[in-house]
C-alpha positions as a Markdown table, in Angstrom:
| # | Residue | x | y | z |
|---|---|---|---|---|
| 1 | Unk | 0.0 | 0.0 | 0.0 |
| 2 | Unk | 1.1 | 3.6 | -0.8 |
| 3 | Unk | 1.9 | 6.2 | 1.5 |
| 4 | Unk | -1.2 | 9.0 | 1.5 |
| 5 | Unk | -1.0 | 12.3 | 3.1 |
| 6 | Unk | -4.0 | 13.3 | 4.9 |
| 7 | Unk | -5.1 | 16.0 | 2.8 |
| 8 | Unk | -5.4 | 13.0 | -0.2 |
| 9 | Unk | -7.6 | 10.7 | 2.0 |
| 10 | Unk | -9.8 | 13.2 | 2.8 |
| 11 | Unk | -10.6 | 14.9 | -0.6 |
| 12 | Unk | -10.6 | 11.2 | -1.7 |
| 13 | Unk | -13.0 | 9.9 | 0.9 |
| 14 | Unk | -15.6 | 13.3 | 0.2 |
| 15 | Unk | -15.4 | 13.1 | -2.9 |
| 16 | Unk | -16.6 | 9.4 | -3.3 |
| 17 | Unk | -18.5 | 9.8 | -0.3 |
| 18 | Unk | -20.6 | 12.7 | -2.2 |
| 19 | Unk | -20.9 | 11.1 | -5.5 |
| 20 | Unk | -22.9 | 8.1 | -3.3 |
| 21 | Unk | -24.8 | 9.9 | -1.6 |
| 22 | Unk | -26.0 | 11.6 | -4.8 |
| 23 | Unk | -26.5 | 8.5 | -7.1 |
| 24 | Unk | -30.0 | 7.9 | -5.4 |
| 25 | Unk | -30.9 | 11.0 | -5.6 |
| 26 | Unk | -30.4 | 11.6 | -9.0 |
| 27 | Unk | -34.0 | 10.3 | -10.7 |
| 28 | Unk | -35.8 | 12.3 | -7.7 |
| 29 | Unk | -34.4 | 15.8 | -8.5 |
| 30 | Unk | -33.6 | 15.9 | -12.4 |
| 31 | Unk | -37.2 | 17.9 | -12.3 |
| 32 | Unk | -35.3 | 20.9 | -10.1 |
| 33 | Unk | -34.9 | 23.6 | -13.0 |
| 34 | Unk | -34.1 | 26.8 | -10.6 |
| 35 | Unk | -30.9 | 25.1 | -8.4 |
| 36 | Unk | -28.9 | 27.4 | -7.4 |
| 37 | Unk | -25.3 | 27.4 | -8.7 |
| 38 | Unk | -22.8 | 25.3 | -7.1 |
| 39 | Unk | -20.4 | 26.9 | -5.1 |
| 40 | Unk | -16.6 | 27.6 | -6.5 |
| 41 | Unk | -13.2 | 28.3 | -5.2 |
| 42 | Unk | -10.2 | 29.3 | -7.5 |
| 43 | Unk | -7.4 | 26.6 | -8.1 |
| 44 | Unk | -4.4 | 27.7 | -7.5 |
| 45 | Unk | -3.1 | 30.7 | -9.5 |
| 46 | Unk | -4.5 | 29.3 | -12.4 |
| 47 | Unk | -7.2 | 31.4 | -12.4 |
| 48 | Unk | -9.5 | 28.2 | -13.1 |
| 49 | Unk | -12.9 | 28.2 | -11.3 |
| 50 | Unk | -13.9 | 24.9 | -9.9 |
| 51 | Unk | -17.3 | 23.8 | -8.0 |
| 52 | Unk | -16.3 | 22.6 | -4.6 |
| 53 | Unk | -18.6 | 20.1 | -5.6 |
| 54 | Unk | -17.0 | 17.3 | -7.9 |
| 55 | Unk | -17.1 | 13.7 | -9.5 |
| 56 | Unk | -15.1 | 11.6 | -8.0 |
| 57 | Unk | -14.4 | 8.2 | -10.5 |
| 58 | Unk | -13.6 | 5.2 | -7.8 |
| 59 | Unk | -17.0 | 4.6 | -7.9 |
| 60 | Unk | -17.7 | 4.4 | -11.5 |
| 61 | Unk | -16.9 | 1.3 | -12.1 |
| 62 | Unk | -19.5 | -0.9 | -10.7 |
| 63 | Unk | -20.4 | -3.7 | -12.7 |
| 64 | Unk | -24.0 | -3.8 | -11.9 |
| 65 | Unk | -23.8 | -0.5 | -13.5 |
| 66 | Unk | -23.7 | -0.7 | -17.5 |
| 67 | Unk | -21.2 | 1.8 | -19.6 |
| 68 | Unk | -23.9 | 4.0 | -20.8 |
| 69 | Unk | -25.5 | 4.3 | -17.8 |
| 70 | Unk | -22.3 | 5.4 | -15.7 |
| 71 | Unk | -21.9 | 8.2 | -18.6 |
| 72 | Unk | -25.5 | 9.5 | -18.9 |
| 73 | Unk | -25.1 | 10.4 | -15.0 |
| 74 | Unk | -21.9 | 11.9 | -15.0 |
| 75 | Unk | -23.4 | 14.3 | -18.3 |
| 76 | Unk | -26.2 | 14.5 | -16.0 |
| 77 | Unk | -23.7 | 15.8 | -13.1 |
| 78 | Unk | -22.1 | 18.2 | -15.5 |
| 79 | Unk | -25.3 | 19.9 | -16.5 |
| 80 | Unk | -26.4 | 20.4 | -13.4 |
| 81 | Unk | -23.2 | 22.6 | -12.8 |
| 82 | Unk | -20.2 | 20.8 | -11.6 |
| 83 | Unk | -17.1 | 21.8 | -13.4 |
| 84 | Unk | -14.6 | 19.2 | -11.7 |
| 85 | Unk | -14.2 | 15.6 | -12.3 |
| 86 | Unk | -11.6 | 13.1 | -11.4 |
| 87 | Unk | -10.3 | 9.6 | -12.1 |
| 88 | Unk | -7.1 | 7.2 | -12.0 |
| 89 | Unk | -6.5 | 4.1 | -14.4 |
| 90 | Unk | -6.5 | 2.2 | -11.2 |
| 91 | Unk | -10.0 | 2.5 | -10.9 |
| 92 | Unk | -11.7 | -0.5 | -12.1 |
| 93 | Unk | -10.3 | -3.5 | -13.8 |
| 94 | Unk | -8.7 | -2.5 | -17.3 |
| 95 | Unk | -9.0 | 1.4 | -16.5 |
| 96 | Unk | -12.9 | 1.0 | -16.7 |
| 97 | Unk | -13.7 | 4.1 | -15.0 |
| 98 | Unk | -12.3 | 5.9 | -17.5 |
| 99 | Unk | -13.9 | 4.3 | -20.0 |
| 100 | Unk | -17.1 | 5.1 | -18.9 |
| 101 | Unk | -15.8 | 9.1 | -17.8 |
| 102 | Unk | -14.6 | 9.0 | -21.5 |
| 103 | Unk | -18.2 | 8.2 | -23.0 |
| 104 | Unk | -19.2 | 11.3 | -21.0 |
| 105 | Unk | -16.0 | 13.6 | -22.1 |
| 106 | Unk | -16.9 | 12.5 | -25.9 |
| 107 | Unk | -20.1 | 15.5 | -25.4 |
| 108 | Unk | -18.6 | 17.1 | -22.1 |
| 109 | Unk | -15.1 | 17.3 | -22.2 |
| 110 | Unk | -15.1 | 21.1 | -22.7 |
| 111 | Unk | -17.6 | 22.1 | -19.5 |
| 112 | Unk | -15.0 | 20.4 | -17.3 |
| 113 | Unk | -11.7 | 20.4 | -15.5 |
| 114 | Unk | -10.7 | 16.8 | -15.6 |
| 115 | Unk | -7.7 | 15.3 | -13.8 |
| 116 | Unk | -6.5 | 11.6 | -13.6 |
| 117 | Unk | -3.6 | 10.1 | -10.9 |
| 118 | Unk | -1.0 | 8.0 | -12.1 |
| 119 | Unk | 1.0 | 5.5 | -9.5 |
| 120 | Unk | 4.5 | 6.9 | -10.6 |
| 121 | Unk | 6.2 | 9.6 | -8.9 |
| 122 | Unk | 8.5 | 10.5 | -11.6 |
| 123 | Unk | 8.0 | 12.4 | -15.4 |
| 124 | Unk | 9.6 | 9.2 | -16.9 |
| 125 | Unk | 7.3 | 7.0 | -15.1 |
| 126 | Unk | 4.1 | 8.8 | -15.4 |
| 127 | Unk | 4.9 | 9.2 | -19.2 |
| 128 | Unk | 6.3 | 5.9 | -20.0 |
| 129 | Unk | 2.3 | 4.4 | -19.6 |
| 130 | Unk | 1.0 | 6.3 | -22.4 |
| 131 | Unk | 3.8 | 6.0 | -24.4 |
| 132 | Unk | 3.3 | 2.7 | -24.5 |
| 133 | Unk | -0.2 | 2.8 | -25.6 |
| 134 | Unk | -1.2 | 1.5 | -22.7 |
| 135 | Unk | -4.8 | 2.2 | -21.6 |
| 136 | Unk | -5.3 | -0.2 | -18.6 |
């Protein structure tokens, strides 16, 4: 097991805590038209505004839950304001939450910051995965 600072666990731990708590809810409020907007912090000094809200991938890769299905709520997500999403090809066997985040990018990929963990803690590491054309 990896060494995880605390900060990690526990943006980790909301973030898939908060996508879970949401799934349910999802059927019973896509009638809401007047939400209010999600609340947003800057990132850095990137000038980026993100929702404090996001969509946290660990979770998308349920197999009771079909491809399609996973992507269709994540779109549903994004139009209902969040701007934040994030995922690591560790998630699911074969990378198959970010599969099912890329169906969603294919029609969403401009409304959102996305980010994506790798295991290595070097450039040569991190890049040596893709360059292999590795996608699991």
């Amino acid at each position: 097991m990896t060494d995880m600072s605390r900060r990690t666990f526990v943006t980790s731990t909301a973030a898939v805590a908060g996508a879970g708590l949401l799934a349910p809810l999802a059927d019973r409020f896509s009638s809401v038209r007047a939400a209010p907007a999600l609340a947003k912090r800057q990132l850095g000094r990137t000038g980026l505004e993100l929702t404090l809200v996001g969509f946290g991938g660990a979770r998308c890769d349920q197999p009771e839950i079909g491809d399609e299905e996973a992507a269709e709520f994540l779109r549903h997500f994004i139009d209902r304001g969040s701007n934040f999403v994030e995922t690591s090809a560790n998630y699911g066997p074969n990378g198959e939450s970010e599969v099912r985040i890329g169906l969603a990018m294919k029609t969403h990929r401009s409304k959102v910051f996305l980010e994506t963990k790798v295991d290595a803690r070097d450039y040569d590491g991190a890049c040596a995965r893709w360059s292999a054309g590795s996608s699991g």
